[in-house]
N, C-alpha and C positions, 0 to 999 in steps of 0.2 A: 730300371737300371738296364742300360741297353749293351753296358761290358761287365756284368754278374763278377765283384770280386771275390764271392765267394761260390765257384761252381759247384754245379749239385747241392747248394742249402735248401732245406726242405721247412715250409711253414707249415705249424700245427698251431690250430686257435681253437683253446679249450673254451666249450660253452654247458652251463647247465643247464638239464631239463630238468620238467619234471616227470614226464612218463616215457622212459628211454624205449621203449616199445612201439609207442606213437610215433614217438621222434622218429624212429629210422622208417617208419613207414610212410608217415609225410613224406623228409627227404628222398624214400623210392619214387614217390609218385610224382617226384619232379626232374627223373633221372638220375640221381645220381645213387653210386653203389659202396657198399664196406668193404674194409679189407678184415676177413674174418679172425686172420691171425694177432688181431688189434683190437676184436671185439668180444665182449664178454656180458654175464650180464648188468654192468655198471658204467660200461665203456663201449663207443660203437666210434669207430677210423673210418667216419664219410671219406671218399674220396674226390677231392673238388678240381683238380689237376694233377701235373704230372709229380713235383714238388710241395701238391697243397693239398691240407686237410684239416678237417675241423672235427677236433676231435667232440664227439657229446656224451657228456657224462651224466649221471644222476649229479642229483642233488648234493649227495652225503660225499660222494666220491670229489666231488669238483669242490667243496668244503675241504678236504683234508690237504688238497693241493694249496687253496688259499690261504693267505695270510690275514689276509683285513675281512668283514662283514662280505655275504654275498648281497649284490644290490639287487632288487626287484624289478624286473626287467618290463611290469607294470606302471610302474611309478617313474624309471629310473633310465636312461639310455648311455652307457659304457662305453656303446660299440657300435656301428653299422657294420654289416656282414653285406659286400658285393662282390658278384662273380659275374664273366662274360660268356656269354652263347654265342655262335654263328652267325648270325642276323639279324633281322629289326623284327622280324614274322616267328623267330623262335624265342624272344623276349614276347610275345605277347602269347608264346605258347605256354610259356614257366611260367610266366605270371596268372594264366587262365590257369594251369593244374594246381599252382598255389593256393587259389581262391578257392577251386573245385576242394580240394585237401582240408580246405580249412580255417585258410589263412585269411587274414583280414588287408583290405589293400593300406596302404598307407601314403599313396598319393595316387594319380592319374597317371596314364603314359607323359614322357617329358623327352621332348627332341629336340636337341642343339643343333642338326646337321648331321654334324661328324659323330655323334652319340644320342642313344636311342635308350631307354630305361623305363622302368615299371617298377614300384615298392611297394612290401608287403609286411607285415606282422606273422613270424610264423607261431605255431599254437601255445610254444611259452612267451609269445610276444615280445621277442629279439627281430630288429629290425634287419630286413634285408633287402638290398636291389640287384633286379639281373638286369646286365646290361649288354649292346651289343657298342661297339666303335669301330669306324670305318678303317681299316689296315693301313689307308694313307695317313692317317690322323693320328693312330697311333705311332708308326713308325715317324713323322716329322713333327707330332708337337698340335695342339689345338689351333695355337696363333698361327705359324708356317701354315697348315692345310688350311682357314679359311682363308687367307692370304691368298693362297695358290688358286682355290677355284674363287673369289674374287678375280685374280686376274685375267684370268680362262674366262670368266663371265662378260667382263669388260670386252675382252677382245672379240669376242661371240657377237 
C-alpha cells in the first residue's frame, strides 16, 4: 500500500512453538529483538519492523486463542513467514545464521533481478524467506522496473 488508509496500523502474526525458549533464541541469532513488556513465559513480541511483529506463543497459549484444530507445521503449511534486509549479502547473512541456528534451508538462493531470497525451515518447521528488493523495484512495480532497465540496456 503506497497511501496506508490506515496510518499507524500495526501487524501481529501469531505463531506456535514448541519450545518458546528456543524460539526467541533462534530469532536472536538472526537479529532480531522482544519487546519485554509483550513477553512472558508463554508469549515472546519479536520485533520484525516498525509496525510488525510476530508474536510466538507456546503451544497451550496459541490453542486458547484458536478456534479450529492447530495444524502441524510438519505435515501441514498455513503460512509463509517473509521479511526484507538491506541487501543481497545480508540475505545470505540471515539465511547462513539460520542454517548455523538450526534451520533447515528449504530451497536455494533465488534471483529475479529486482529480488534476491533465501528459504528456510525454522526449528518448529514454519517456513520462512528473507528477502532483499531493489528500492526501484519496489517503489515502481516488478513489471515498470524491468521494463525501465530493459530500456536503459537497449540504449547502452
Amino acid at each position: 500500500m503506497t497511501d496506508p488508509s490506515h496510518p499507524g496500523r500495526m501487524l501481529f502474526v501469531n505463531l506456535p512453538v514448541t519450545d518458546l525458549e528456543r524460539s526467541k533464541a533462534f530469532f536472536a541469532k538472526l537479529g532480531f529483538s522482544f519487546n519485554p513488556k509483550f513477553t512472558d513465559e508463554t508469549a515472546a513480541c519479536m520485533l520484525v519492523g516498525e509496525h510488525a511483529f510476530v508474536m510466538l506463543l507456546t503451544r497451550e497459549k496459541f490453542a486458547e486463542f484458536a478456534k479450529l484444530p492447530m495444524a502441524d507445521p510438519t505435515t501441514h503449511t498455513l503460512a509463509l513467514y517473509s521479511f526484507s534486509v538491506s541487501s543481497r549479502d545480508e540475505v545470505d547473512a540471515v539465511g547462513a545464521a539460520a542454517l548455523a541456528a538450526g534451520a533447515t534451508e528449504a530451497d536455494g538462493a533465488e534471483d529475479y533481478g529486482f529480488m534476491y531470497s533465501r528459504s528456510f525451515f525454522d526449528l518448529d518447521n514454519h517456513g520462512w524467506q528473507v528477502m532483499w528488493m531493489d528500492p526501484a523495484a519496489a517503489e515502481q512495480g516488478p513489471e515498470e522496473f524491468a521494463a525501465s532497465t530493459q530500456d536503459a540496456d537497449a540504449r547502452a
